[in-house]
N, C-alpha and C positions, 0 to 999 in steps of 0.2 A: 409248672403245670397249672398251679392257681394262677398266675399270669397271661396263661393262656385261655383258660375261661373266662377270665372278666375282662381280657379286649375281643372274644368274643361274645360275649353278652353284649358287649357295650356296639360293637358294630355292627349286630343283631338288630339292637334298639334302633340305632339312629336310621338304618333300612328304613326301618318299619314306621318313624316317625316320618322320615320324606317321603315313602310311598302313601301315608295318610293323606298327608297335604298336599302333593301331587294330584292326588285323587278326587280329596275334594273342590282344588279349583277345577279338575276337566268337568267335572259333573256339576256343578251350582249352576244355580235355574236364573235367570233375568225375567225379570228385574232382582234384582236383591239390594238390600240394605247395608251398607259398608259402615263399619262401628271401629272406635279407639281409631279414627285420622283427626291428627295433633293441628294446633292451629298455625296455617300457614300463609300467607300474602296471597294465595290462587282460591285459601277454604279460611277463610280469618273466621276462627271463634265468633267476635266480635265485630262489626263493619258498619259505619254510620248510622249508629243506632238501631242496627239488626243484630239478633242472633240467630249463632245459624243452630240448624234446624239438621234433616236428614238430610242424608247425602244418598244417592241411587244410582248403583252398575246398570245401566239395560245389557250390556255386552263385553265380551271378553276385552282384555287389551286397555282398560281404561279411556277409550276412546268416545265411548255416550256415556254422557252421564249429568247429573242433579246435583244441585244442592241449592236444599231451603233455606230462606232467611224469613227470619218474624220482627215485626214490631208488633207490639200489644199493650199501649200504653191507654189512659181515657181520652189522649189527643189521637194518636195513629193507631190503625189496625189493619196492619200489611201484610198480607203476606207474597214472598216475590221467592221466586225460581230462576235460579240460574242455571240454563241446562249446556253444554258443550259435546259436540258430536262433528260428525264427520259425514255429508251426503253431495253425492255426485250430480250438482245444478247450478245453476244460477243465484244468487240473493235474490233475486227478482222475481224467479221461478217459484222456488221457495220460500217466499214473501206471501204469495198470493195463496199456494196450498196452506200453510200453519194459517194465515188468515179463516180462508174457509172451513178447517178443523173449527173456528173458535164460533164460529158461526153457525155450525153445524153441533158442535155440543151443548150450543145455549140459543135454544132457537128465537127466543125473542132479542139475541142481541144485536144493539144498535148501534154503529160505527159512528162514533162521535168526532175522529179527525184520522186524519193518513198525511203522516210527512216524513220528510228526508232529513235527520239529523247526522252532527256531527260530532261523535266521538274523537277523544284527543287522550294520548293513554302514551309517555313515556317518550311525549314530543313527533310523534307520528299519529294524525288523521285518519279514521276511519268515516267510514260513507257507512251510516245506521238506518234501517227504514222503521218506524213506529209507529203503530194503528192505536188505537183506544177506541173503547166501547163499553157502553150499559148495558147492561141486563141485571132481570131480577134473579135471585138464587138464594139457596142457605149458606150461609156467611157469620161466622163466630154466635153460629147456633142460634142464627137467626135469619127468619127470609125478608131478604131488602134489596133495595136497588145496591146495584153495585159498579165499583166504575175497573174498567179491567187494562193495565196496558200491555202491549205487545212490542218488545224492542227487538230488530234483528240484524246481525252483523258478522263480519267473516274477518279473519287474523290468521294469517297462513292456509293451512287448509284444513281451519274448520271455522265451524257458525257457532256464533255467542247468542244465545237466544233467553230475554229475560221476558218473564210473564211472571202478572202481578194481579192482585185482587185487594181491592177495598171498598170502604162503604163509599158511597158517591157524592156525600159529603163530605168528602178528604180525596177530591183527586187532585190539587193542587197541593196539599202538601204529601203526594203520593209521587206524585210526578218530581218535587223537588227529591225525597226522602230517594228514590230508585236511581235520579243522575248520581245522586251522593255516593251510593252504593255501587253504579257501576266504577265509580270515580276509587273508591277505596279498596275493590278489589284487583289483585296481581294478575288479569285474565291476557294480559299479553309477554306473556314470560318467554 
C-alpha cells in the first residue's frame, strides 16, 4: 500500500513538473534572454578576443536569434552581434532593407564603403555583402563618432548577419577584430 502511494506521489510530481515546463515554453514572450548555454564552437564563451555577451530568442524553434560579443580593452571597444534567422528573400533584397533600418535608426549616418566580400568557413566560399558607416551616438557612455559595420551572408537557409559598433578611431582594428571573429566562430555547422 505504501508502495503504491509513493509511485503515486512520484508520477504526480513528474506530471506536474512537465506540465510546468511545457507551459512555460508555449507562453514565453520574444524576445527573451536564454541563460546557462555552455560554451560551444556556434556560442564560444570566448572568440578572438571577445566575450560573449547575451544571447537572445526573438522566436520559438531556435531559429532567430543573437548573441553578443564584447571587446573592452583601452586598445578595442567592440561591441558585435551576431544574429542568425531565417527570412524568405534574396541576400540582395535583404542587404538593401537591414541597410535602410541602419539608416533610418541613426539618421545622420553616413555610408562610408559597400562591397562584396568573401567568406571561407570549412573550405567552402561564401559570397558576404558589407556596408560601413559613421554616425554620432552614445557609445560606452559616451557621445562620439562611431564607426558601425554591417556583414551579410546566407549558409543553407539562413542569414548570418554580424553588426558591430565602435569608436571611429578603431575601425581598422574593428574590421580586423570582426573577420577574426567571424573566422573563430562554428556558424557553418
Amino acid at each position: 500500500m505504501v508502495k503504491i502511494a509513493v509511485v503515486g506521489l512520484l508520477v504526480s510530481l513528474v506530471v506536474s513538473l512537465n506540465a510546468c515546463s511545457t507551459s512555460q515554453f508555449k507562453h514565453a514572450r520574444y524576445p527573451t534572454k536564454l541563460e546557462g548555454i555552455k560554451d560551444t564552437p556556434s556560442q564560444p564563451l570566448k572568440a578572438a578576443g571577445f566575450k560573449r555577451g547575451a544571447i537572445t530568442l526573438y522566436s520559438p524553434g531556435m531559429t532567430d536569434i543573437s548573441t553578443e560579443y564584447k571587446i573592452n580593452t583601452p586598445e578595442n571597444q567592440i561591441a558585435s552581434t551576431l544574429y542568425v534567422y531565417e527570412f524568405p528573400t534574396e541576400l540582395n533584397e535583404l542587404f538593401k532593407k537591414e541597410k535602410a533600418n541602419i539608416v533610418r535608426a541613426n539618421g545622420d549616418a553616413e555610408l562610408i564603403d559597400e562591397t562584396e566580400v568573401k567568406l571561407v568557413k570549412n573550405g567552402v566560399e561564401y559570397k558576404a555583402l558589407q556596408s560601413t558607416f559613421k554616425f554620432d551616438t552614445n557609445f560606452s557612455n559616451k557621445q562620439q563618432a562611431v564607426f558601425s559595420q554591417f556583414v551579410l551572408w546566407k549558409h543553407n537557409n539562413k542569414y548570418y548577419k554580424l553588426r558591430s559598433t565602435s569608436p571611429l578611431s578603431q575601425k581598422d582594428q574593428t574590421l580586423k577584430k570582426n573577420n577574426e571573429l567571424i573566422d573563430a566562430i562554428e556558424w557553418a555547422d
